[in-house]
N, CA and C of each residue as an Amber inpcrd file, in Angstrom:
protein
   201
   0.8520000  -1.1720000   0.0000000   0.0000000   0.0000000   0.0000000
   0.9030000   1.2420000   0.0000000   0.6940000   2.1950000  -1.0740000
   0.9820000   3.1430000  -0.9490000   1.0030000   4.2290000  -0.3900000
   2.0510000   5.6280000   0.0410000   1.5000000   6.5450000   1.3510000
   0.4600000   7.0990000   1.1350000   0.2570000   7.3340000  -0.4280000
  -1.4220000   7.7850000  -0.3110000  -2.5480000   7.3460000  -0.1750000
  -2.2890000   6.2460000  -0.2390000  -3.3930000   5.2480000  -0.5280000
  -3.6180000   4.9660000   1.7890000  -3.0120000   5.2230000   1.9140000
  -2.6350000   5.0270000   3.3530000  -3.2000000   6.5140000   3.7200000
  -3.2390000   7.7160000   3.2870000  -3.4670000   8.9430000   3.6760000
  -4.9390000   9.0560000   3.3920000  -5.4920000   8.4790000   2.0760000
  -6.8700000   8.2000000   1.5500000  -7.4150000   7.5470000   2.9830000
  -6.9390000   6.6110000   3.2160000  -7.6640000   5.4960000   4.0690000
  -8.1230000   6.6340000   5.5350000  -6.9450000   7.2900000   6.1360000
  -7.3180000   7.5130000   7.1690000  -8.1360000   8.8790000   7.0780000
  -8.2370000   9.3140000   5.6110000  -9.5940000  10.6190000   5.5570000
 -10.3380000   9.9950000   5.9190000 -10.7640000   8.5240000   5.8740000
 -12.1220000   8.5300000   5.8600000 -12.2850000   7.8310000   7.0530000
 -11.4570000   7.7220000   7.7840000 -11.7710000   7.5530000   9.5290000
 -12.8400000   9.0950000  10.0340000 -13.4550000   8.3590000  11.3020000
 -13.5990000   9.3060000  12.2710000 -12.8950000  10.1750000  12.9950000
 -13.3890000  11.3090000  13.1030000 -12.6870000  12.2590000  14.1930000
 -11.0760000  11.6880000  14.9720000 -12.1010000  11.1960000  15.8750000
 -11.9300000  10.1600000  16.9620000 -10.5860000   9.5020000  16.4770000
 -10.3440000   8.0410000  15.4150000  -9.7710000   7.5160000  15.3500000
  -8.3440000   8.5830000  14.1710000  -8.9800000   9.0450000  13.9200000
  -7.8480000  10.3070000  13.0830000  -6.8910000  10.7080000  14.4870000
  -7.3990000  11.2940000  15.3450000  -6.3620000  11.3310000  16.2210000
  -5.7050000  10.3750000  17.1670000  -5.9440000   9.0880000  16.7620000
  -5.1980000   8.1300000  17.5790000  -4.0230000   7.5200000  16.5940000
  -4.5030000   8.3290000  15.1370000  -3.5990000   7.3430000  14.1190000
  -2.3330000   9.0320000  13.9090000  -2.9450000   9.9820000  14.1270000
  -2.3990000  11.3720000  14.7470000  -1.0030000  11.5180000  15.8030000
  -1.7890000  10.4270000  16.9530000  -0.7740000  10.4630000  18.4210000
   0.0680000   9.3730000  17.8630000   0.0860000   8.1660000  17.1720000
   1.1140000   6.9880000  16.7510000   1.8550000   8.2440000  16.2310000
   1.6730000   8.5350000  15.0130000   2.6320000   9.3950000  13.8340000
   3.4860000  10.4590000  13.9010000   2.9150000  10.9230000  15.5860000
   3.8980000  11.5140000  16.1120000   4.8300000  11.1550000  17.4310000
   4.6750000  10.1060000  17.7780000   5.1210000   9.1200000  18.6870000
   6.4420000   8.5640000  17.7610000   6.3140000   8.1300000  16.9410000
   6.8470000   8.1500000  15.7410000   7.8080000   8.5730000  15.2910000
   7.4350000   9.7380000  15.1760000   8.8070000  10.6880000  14.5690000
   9.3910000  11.6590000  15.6760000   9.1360000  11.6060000  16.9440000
  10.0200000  11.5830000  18.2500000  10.6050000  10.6190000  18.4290000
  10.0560000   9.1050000  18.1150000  10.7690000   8.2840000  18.6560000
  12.3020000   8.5410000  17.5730000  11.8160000   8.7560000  16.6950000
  12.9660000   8.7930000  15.4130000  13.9740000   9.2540000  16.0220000
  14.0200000  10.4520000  16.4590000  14.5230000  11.7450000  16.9400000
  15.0010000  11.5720000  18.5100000  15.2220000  10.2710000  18.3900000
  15.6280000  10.1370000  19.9810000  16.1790000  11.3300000  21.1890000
  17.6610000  11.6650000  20.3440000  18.2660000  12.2150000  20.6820000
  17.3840000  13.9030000  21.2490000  17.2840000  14.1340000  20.1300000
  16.3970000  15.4600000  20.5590000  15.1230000  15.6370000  21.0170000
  14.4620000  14.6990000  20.8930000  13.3300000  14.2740000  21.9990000
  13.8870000  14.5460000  23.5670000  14.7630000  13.9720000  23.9430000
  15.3810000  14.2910000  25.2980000  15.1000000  15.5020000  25.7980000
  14.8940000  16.3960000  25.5720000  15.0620000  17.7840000  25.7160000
  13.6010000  17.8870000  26.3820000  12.3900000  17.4090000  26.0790000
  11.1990000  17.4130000  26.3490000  10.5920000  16.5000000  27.5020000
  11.4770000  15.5880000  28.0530000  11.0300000  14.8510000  28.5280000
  11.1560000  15.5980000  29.9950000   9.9340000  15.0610000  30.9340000
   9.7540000  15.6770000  32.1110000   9.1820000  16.9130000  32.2720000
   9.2840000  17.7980000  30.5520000   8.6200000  18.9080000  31.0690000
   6.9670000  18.8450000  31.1200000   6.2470000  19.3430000  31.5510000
   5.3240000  19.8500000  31.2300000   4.5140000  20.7190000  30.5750000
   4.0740000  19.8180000  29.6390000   2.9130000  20.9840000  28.1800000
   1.5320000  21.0090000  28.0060000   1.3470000  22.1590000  27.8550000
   0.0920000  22.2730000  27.6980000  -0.5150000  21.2700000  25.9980000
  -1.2640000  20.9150000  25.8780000  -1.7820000  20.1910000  24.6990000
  -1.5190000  21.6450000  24.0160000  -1.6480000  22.2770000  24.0260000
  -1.3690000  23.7430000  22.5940000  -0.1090000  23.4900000  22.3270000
   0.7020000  23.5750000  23.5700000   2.1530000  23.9810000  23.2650000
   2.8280000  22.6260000  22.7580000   2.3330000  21.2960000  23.1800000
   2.6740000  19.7270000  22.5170000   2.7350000  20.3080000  21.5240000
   1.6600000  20.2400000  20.6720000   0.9840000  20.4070000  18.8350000
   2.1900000  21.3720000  18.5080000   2.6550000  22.7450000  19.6360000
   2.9240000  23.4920000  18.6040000   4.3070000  23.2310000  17.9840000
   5.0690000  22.1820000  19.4740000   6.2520000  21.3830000  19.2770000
   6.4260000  20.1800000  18.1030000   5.4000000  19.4650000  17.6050000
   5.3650000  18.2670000  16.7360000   4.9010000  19.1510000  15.7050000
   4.2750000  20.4890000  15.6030000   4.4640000  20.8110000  14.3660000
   5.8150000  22.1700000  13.6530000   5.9430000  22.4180000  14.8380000
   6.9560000  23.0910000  14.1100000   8.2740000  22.4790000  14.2210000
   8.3080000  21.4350000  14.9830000  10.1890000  20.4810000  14.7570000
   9.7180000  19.0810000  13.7530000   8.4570000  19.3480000  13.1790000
   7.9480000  17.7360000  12.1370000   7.7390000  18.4410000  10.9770000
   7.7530000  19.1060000  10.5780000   7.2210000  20.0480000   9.0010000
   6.9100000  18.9160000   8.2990000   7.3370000  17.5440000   8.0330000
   7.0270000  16.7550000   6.8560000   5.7420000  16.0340000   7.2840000
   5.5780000  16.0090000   9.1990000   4.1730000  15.5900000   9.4960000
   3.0760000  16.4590000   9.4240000   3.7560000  17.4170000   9.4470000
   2.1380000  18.3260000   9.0670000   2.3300000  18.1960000   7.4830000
   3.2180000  18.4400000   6.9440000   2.2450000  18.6010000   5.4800000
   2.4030000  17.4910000   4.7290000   2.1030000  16.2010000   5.5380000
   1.5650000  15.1410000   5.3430000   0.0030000  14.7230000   5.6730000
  -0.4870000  15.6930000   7.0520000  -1.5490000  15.8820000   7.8710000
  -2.4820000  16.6790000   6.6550000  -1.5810000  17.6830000   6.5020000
  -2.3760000  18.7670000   5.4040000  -2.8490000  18.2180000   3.9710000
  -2.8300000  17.0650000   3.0060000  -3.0100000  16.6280000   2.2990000
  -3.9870000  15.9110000   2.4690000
């Protein structure tokens, strides 16, 4: 299966399950990022300020999200 064909699939999820396939994909590409993930750990974030971290240090997950 292809990534689009994989990006197709999860448009047509629910809300709901869009953001659980959301929290993997960025679980994901922290885990990638081992190293610099470190930096985050222990602190405390607000859910705004999470998002605003996985989207502005992931650029290829959001405009993967954005498609």
């Amino acid at each position: 299966m292809s990534a689009n064909e994989v990006i197709d699939q999860i448009d047509k999820l629910p809300s709901t399950e869009q953001e659980k396939v959301f929290a993997f994909l960025a679980g994901k590409v922290i885990a990638r990022r081992n190293g610099d993930s470190k930096r985050w750990l222990g602190k405390k974030l607000t859910f705004d300020e999470a998002c605003d971290v996985v989207f502005r240090e992931n650029r290829e997950l959001l405009s993967l999200l954005a498609k």
